[in-house]
Backbone and ligand atoms as CSV (ligand in chain L), in Angstrom:
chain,resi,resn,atom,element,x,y,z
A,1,UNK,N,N,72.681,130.052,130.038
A,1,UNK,CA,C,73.288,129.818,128.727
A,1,UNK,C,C,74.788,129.582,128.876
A,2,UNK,N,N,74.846,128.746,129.471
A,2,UNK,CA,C,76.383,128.720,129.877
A,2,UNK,C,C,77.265,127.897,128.556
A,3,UNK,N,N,78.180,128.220,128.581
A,3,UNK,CA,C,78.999,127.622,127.089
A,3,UNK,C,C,78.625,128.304,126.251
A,4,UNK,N,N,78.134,129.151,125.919
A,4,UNK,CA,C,77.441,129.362,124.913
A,4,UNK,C,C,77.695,130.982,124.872
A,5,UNK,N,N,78.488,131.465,123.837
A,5,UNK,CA,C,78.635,133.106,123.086
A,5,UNK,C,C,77.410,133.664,123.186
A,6,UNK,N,N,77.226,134.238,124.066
A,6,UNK,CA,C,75.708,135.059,123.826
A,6,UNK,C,C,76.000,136.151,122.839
A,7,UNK,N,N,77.007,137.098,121.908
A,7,UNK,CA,C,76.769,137.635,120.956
A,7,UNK,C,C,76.606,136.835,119.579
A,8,UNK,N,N,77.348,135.647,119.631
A,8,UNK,CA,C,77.619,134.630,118.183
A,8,UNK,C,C,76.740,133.689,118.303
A,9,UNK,N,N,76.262,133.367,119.624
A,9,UNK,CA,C,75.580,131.847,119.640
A,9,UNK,C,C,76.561,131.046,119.244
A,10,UNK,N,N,77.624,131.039,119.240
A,10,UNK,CA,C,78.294,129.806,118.722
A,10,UNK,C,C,78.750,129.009,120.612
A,11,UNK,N,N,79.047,127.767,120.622
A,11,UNK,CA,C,79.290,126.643,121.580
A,11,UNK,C,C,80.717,127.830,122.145
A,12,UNK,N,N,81.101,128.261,122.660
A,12,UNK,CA,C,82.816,127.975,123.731
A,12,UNK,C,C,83.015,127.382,124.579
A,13,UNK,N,N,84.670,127.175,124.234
A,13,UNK,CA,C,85.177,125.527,125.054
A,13,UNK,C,C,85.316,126.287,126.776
A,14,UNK,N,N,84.806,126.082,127.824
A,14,UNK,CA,C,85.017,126.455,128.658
A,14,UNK,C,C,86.762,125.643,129.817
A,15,UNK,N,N,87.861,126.663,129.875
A,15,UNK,CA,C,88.593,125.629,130.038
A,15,UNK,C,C,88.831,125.015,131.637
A,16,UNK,N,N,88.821,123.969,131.990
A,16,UNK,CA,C,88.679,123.324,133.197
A,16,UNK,C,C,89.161,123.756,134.529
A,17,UNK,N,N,88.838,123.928,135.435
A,17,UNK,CA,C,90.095,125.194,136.406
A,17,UNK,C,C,90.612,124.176,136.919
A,18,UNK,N,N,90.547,123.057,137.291
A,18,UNK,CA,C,91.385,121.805,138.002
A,18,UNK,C,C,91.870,121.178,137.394
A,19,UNK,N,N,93.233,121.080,136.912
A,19,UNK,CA,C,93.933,119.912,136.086
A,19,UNK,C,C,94.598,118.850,137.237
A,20,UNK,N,N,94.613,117.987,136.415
A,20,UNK,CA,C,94.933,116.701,137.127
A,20,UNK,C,C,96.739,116.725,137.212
A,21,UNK,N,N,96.928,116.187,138.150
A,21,UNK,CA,C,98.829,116.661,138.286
A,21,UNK,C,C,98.938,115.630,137.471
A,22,UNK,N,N,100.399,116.203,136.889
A,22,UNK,CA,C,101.056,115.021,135.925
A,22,UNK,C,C,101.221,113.578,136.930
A,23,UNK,N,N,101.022,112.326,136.013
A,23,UNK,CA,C,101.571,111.151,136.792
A,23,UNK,C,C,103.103,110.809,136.493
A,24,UNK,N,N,103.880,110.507,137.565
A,24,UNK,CA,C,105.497,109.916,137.119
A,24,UNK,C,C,105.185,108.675,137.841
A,25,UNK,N,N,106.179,107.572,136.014
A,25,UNK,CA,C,106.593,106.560,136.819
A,25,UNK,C,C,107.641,106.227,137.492
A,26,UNK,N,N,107.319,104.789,137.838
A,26,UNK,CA,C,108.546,104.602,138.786
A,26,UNK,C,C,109.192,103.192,138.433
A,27,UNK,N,N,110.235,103.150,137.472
A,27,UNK,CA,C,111.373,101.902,136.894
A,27,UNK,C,C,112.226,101.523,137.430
A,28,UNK,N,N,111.541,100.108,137.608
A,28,UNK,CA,C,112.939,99.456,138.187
A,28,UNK,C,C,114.168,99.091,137.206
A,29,UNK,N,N,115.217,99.052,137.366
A,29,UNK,CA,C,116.087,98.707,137.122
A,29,UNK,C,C,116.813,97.225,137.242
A,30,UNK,N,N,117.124,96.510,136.151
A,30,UNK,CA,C,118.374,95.542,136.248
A,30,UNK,C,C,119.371,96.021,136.563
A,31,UNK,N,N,119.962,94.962,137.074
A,31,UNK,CA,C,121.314,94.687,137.289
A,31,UNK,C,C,121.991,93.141,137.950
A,32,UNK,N,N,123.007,92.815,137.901
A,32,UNK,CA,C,123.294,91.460,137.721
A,32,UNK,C,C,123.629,91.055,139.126
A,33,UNK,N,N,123.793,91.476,140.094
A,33,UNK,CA,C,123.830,91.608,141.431
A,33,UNK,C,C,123.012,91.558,142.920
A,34,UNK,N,N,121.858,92.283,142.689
A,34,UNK,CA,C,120.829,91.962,143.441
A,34,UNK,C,C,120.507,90.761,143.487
A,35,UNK,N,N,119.917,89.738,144.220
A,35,UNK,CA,C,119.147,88.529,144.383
A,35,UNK,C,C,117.567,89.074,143.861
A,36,UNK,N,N,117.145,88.001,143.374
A,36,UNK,CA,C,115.816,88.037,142.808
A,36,UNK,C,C,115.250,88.179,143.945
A,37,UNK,N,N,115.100,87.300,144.962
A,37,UNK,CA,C,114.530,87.237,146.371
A,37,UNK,C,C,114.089,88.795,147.036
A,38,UNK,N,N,115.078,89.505,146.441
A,38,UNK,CA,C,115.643,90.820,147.639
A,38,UNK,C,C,114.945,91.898,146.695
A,39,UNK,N,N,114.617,91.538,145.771
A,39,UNK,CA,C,114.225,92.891,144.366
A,39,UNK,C,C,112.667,92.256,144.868
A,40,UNK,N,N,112.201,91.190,145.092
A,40,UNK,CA,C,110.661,90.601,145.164
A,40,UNK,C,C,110.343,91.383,146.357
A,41,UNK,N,N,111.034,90.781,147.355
A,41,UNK,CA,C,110.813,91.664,148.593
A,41,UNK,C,C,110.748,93.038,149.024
A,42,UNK,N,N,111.479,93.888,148.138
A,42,UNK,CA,C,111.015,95.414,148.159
A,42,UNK,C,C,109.860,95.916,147.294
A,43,UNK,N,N,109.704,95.097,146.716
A,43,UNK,CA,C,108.089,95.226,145.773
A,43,UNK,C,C,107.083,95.440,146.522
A,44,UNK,N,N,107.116,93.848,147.154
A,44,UNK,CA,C,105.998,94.007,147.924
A,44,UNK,C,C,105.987,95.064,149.179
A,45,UNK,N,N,107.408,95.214,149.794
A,45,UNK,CA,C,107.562,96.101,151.058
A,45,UNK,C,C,106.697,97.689,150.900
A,46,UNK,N,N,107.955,97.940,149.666
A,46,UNK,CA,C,107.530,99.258,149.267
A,46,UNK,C,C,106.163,99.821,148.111
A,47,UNK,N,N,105.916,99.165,147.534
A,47,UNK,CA,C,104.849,99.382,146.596
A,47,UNK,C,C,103.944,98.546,146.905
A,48,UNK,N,N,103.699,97.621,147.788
A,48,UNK,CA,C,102.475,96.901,148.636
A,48,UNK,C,C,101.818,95.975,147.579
A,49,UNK,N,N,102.693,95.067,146.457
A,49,UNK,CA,C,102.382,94.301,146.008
A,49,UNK,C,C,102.454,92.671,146.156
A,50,UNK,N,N,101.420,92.027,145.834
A,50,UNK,CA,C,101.453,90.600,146.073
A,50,UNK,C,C,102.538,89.826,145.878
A,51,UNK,N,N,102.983,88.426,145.936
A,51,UNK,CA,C,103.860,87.650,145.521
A,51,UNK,C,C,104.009,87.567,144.029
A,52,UNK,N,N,103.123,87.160,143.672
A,52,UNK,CA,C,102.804,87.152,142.254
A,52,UNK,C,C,103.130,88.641,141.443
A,53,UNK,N,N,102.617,89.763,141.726
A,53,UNK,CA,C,102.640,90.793,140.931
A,53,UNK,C,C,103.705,91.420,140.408
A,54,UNK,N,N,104.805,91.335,142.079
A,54,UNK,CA,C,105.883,91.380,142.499
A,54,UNK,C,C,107.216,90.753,141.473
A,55,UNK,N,N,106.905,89.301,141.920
A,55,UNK,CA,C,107.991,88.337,140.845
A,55,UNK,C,C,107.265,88.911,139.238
A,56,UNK,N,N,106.660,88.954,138.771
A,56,UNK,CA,C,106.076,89.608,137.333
A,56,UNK,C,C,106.829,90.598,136.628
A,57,UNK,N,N,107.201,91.479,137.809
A,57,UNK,CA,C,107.859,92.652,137.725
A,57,UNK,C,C,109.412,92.512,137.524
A,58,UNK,N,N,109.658,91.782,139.066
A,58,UNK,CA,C,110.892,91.699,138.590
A,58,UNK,C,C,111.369,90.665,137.988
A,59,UNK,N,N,110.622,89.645,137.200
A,59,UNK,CA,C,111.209,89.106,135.938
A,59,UNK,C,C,111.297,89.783,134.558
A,60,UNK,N,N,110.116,90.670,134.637
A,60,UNK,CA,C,110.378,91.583,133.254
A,60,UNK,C,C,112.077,92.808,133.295
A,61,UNK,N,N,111.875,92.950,134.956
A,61,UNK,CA,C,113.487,93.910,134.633
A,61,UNK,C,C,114.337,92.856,133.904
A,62,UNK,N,N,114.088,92.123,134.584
A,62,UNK,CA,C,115.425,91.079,134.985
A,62,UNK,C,C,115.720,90.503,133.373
A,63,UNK,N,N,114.913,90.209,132.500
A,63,UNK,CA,C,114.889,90.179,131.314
A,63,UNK,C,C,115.075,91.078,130.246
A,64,UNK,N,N,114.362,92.436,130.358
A,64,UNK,CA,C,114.220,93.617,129.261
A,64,UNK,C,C,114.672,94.573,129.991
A,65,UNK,N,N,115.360,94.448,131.132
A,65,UNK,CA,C,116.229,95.578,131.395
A,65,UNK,C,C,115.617,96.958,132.311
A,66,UNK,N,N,114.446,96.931,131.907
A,66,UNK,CA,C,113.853,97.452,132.705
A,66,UNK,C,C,112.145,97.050,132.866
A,67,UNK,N,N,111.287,97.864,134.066
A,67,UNK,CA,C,110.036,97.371,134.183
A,67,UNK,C,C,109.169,98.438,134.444
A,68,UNK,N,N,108.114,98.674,134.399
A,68,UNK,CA,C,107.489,99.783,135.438
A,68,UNK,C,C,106.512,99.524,136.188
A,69,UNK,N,N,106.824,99.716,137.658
A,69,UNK,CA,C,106.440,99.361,138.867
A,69,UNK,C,C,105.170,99.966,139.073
A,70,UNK,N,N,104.852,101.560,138.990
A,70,UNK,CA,C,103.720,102.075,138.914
A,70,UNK,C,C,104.093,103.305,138.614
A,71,UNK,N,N,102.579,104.010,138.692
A,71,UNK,CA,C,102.433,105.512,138.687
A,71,UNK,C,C,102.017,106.152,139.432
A,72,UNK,N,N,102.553,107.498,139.961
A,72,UNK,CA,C,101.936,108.361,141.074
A,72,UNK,C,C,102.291,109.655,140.590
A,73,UNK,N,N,102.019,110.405,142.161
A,73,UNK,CA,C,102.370,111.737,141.735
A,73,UNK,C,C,103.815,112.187,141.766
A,74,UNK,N,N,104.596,113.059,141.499
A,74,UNK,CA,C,106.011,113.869,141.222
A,74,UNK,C,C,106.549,113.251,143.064
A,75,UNK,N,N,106.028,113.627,143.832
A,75,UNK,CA,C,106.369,113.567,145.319
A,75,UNK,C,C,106.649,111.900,145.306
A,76,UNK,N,N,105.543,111.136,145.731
A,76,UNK,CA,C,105.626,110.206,146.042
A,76,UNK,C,C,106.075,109.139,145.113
A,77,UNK,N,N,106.143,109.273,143.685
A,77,UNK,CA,C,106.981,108.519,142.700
A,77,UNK,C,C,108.964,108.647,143.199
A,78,UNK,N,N,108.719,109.861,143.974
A,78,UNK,CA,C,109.983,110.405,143.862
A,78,UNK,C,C,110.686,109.267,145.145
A,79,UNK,N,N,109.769,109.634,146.214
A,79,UNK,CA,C,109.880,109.345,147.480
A,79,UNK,C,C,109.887,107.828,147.419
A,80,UNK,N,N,109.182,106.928,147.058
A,80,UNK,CA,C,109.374,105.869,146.541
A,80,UNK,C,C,110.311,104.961,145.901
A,81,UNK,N,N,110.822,105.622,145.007
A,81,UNK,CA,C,111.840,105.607,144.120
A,81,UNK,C,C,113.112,105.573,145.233
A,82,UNK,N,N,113.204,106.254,145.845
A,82,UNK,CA,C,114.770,106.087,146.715
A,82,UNK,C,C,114.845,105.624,148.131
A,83,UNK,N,N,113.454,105.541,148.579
A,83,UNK,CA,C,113.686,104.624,149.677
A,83,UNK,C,C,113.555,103.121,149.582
A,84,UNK,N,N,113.307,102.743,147.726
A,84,UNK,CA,C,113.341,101.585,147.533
A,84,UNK,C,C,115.023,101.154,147.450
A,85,UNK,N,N,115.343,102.391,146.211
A,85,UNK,CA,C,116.953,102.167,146.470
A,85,UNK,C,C,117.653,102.157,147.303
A,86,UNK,N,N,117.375,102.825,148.152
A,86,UNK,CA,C,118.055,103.113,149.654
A,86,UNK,C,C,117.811,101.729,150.583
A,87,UNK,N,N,117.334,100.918,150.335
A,87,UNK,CA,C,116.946,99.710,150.815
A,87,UNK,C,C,118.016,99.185,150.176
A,88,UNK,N,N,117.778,98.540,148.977
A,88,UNK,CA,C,118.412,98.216,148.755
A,88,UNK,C,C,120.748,98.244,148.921
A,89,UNK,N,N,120.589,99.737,148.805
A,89,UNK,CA,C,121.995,100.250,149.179
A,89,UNK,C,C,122.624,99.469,150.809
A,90,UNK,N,N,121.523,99.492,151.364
A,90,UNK,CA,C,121.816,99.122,153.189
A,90,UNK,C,C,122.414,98.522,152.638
A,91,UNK,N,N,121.836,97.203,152.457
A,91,UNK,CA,C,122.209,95.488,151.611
A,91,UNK,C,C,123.594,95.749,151.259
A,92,UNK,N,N,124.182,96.727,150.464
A,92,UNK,CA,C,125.332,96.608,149.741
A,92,UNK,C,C,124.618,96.516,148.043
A,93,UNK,N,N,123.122,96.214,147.723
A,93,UNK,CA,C,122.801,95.402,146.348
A,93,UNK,C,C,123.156,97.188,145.281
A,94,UNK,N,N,122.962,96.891,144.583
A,94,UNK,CA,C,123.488,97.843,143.567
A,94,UNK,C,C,121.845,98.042,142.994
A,95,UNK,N,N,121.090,98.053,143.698
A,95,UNK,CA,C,119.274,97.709,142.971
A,95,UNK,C,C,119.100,99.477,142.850
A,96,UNK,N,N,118.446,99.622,141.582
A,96,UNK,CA,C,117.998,101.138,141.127
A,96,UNK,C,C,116.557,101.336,141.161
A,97,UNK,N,N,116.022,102.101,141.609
A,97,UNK,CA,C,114.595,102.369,141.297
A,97,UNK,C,C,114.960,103.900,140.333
A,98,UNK,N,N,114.189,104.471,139.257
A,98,UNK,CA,C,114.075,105.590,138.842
A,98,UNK,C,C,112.893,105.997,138.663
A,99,UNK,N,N,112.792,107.330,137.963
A,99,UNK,CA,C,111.444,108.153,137.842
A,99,UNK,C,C,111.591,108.676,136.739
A,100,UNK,N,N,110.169,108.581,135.813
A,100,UNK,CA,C,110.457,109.959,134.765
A,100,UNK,C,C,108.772,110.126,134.517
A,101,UNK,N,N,108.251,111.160,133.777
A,101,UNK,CA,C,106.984,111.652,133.632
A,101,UNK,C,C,106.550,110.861,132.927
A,102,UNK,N,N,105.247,110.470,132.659
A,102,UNK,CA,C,104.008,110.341,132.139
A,102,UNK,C,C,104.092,110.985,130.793
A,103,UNK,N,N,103.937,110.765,129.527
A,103,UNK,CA,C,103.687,111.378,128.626
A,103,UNK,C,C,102.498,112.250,128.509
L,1,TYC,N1,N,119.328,90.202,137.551
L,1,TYC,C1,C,119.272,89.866,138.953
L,1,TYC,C2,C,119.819,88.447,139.172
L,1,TYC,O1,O,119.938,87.705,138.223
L,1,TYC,C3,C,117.856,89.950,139.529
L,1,TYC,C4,C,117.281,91.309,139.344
L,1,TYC,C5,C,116.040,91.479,138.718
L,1,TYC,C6,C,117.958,92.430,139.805
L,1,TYC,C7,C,115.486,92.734,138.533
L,1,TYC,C8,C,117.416,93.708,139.619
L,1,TYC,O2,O,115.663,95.084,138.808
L,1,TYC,C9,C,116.184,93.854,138.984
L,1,TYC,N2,N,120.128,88.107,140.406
């Protein structure tokens, strides 16, 4: 009789013991400096996306200022996030990746 009040008979919500970790994304950033070329190319480097998916992306920063690249977990959104920037930094480019939670 599982779920189930054995004094009330009424249904209880049994609550789940495994929650799913929060997802954070990961936003790229405009800015007027980077080469389009060089923002395409860490797309695909670092987030292992196609040509196509890639330029998609960074035409929407490049337009509305910002984009979102994907979602993962707290770690690897994180980790992601700054070795994209950090790529970019070598360069000299001023290119931002950020992070914030999942609603
Ligand atoms: N705005 C840049 C340019 O015109 C290209 C660019 C796009 C840079 C997206 C950053 O997140 C970015 N060269």
């Amino acid at each position: 009789m599982s779920n189930v009040d054995v004094v009330t008979r009424r249904a209880t919500k049994t609550k789940p013991k495994v929650e799913r970790p929060k997802l954070h994304k990961v936003i790229l950033v405009n800015d007027d400096f980077t080469p389009r070329d060089f923002v395409v190319h860490i797309l695909k480097a670092e987030f292992r996306m196609t040509e196509d998916q890639a330029y998609k992306v960074m035409l929407t920063a490049h337009q509305r200022g910002v984009c979102v690249v994907a979602v993962f977990t707290k770690d690897v959104a994180e980790t992601k996030a700054t070795r994209a920037t950090d790529a970019g930094r070598s360069k000299g480019y001023p290119l931002l990746f950020t992070t914030e939670p999942e609603e």
